[in-house]
C-alpha positions as MATLAB code, in Angstrom:
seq = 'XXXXXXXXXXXXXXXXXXXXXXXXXXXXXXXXXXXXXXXXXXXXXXXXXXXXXXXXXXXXXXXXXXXXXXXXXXXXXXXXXXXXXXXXXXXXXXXXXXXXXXXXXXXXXXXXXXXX';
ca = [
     -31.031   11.180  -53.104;
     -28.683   13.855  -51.899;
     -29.737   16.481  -49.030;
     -27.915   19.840  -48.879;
     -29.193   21.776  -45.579;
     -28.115   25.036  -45.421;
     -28.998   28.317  -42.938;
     -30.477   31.465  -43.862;
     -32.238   34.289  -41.874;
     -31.618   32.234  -39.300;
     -34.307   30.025  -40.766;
     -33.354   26.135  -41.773;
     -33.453   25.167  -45.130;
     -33.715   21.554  -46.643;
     -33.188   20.864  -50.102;
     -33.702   17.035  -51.152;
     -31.999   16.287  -54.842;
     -33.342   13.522  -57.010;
     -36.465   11.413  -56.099;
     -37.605   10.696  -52.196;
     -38.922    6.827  -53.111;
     -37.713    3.739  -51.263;
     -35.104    3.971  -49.291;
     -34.806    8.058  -49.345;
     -38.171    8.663  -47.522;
     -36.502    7.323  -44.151;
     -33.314    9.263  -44.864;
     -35.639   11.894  -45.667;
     -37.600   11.639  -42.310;
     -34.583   11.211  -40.124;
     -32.963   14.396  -41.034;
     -36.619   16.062  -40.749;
     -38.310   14.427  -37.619;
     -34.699   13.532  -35.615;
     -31.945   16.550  -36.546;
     -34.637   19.446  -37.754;
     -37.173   18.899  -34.891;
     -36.646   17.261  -32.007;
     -32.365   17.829  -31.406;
     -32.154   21.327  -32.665;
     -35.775   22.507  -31.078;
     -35.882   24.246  -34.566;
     -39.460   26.522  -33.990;
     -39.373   26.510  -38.438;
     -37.992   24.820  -41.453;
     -38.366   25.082  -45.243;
     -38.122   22.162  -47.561;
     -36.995   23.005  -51.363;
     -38.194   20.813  -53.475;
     -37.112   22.651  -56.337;
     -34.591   19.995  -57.318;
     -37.109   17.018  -56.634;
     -38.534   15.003  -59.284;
     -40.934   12.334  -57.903;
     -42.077   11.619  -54.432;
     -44.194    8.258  -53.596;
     -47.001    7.428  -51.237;
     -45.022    6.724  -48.715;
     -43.043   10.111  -49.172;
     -46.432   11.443  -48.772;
     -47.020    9.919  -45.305;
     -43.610   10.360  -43.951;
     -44.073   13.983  -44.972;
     -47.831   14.388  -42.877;
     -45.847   12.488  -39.923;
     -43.150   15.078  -40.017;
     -45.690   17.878  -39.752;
     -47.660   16.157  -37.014;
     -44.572   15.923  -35.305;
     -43.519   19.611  -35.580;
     -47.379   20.527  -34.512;
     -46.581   18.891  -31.231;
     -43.155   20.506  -30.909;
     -45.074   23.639  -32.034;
     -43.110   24.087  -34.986;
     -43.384   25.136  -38.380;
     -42.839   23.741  -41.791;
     -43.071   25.550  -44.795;
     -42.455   23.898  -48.214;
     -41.508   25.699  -51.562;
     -40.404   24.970  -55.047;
     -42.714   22.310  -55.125;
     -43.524   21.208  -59.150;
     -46.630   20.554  -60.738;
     -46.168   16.514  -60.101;
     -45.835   17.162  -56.389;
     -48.481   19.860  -56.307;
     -50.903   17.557  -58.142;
     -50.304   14.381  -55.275;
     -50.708   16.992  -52.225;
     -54.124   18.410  -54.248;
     -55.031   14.821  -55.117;
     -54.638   13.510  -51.681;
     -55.796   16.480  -49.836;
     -52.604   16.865  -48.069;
     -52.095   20.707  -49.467;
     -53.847   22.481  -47.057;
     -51.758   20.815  -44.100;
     -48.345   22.893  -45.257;
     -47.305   26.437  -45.445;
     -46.523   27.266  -48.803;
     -44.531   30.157  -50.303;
     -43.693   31.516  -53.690;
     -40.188   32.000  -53.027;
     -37.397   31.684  -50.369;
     -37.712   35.246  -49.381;
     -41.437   35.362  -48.629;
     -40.833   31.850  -46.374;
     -38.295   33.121  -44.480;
     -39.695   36.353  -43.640;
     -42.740   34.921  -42.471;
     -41.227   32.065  -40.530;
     -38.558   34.718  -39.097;
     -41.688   37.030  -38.080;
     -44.181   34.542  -36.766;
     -46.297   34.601  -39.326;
];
């Protein structure tokens, strides 16, 4: 899995490439929990999953971790992108309601920028 992480509005962005199974959930959670959270005190993020394909269980849990993390830190995480196999494991799981989502890039960031 590659991760690009890019800035925009002032808001950080993640964008995973290629399936977050095995080994890739930990990468995954390092750059979320250690670098996105706790070092940079980042009060929002967005994840991208626009060019992810599959995400496992344990992608699942890592990602609920991550956002009880950043409710502690009082943070924010707001996910977009996210395809209909993805959609269908948060609805299945009940995890959907836990995450911000968006329709698009623009409507995340202005709401993360403004408090929302």
């Amino acid at each position: 899995m590659v991760m690009m992480t890019r800035l925009r509005g002032g808001v950080p962005i993640l964008e995973p490439h290629g399936k977050i199974v095995g080994t890739a959930v930990s990468e995954l959670r390092e750059k979320l929990a250690l670098e996105l959270l706790e070092a940079s005190h980042t009060p929002c993020f967005i994840i991208n999953f626009e060019h992810v394909h599959k995400i496992d269980s344990s992608a699942l849990g890592m990602l609920v971790n991550v956002r009880v993390i950043a409710a502690q830190l009082k943070s924010r995480i707001a996910i977009i992108n996210v395809g209909r196999h993805i959609k269908s494991l948060l609805v299945l799981s009940r995890l959907v309601s836990i995450f911000e989502h968006f329709e698009s890039e623009e409507a995340a960031i202005l709401a993360l920028a403004k408090g929302d």
